[in-house]
Steps between C-alpha positions, in 0.01 A plus 500: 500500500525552127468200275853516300373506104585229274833508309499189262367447184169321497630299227771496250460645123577216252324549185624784283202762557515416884876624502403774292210616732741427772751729367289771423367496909847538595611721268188687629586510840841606430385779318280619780736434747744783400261729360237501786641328770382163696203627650344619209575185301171305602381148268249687296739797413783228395232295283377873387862607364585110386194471293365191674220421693487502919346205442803387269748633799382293751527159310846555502580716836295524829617854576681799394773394738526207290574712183753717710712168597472378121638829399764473746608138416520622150705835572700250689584217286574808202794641758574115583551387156746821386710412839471092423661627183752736600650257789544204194724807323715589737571135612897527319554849567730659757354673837511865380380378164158304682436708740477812277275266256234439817494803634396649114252242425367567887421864453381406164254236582382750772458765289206275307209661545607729796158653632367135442811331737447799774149383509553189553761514726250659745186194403773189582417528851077512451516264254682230650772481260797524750549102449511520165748781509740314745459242271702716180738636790611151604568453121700803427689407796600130383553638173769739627605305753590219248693771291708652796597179606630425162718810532660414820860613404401817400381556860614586866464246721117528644195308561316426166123522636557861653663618144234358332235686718692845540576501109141406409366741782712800386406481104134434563450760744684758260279357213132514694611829669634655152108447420363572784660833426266558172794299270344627210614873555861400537741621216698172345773700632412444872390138440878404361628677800257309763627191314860591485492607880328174613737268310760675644377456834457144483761387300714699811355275746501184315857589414 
């Protein structure tokens, strides 16, 4: 049986040129990632394009799996951060009003970096990162959650956890699939009707 690679940092960058040499690894391996693809992104390629030694690499990640999970913990937090945001300015508004705020910022954040998000969409699995992943989902969740329940009278009559999860499952699948679906070749155009439509559509149901 395979030995699963390594996924955590060997140590943690605390000085100013570690976090720079750091950066510059992940950066790296995000930049290999979408042009050439996981398999071809091997340790002495990423130290190669980041301008670092392997030896350099190594004191700070035991594998290129490693890198891969950094890069996705960063993709993640950057799309975590813009929704963290988003859910704190909607907090007074109406239903119709919200909902069409997250479902924008959604396809926006998504639409970061698209070839570098369909990448990594595919490495969460081999890398180990589904935990971490959960981990955001069960935010966004309380997060909305905490916001529907605050709009209560502007609501039928139905069961606050299954809202929460068929709101947050219908504007994140529309999001991830609206990139899946090369995002970047979609007029503005279409992307204000995918946002229109899918406010629509849950605003109906919440309604």
């Amino acid at each position: 049986m395979a030995r699963t690679p390594p996924t955590k940092p060997r140590k943690n960058a605390l000085q100013e040129r570690s976090r720079a040499t750091v950066d510059a690894l992940v950066e790296a391996t995000a930049r290999i990632l979408v042009k050439e693809g996981f398999e071809k992104a091997s340790t002495n390629r990423i130290a190669e394009i980041a301008g670092v030694s392997v030896g350099s690499l190594y004191q700070y990640f035991p594998s290129k799996e490693a890198l891969v999970a950094a890069v996705i913990d960063r993709h993640n937090e950057e799309i975590m951060g813009i929704v963290r945001t988003a859910l704190v300015e909607v907090a007074d508004l109406p239903i119709d009003k919200a909902v069409q705020k997250l479902v924008t910022v959604a396809v926006e954040a998504h639409r970061i970096n698209p070839k570098l998000h369909r990448v990594l969409a595919e490495q969460i699995p081999r890398t180990g990162q589904l935990a971490e992943v959960e981990a955001f989902n069960r935010e966004v969740h309380a997060l909305v959650r905490a916001y529907l329940e605050s709009r209560r009278k502007e609501m039928r009559k139905t069961d606050l956890d299954v809202a929460t999860f068929i709101c947050v499952s219908a504007i994140e699948s529309v999001a991830h699939n609206t990139v899946l679906n090369h995002a970047e070749m979609l007029s503005e155009k279409t992307v204000k009707v995918l946002v229109d439509e899918t406010t629509r559509m849950v605003v109906g149901y919440l309604r």
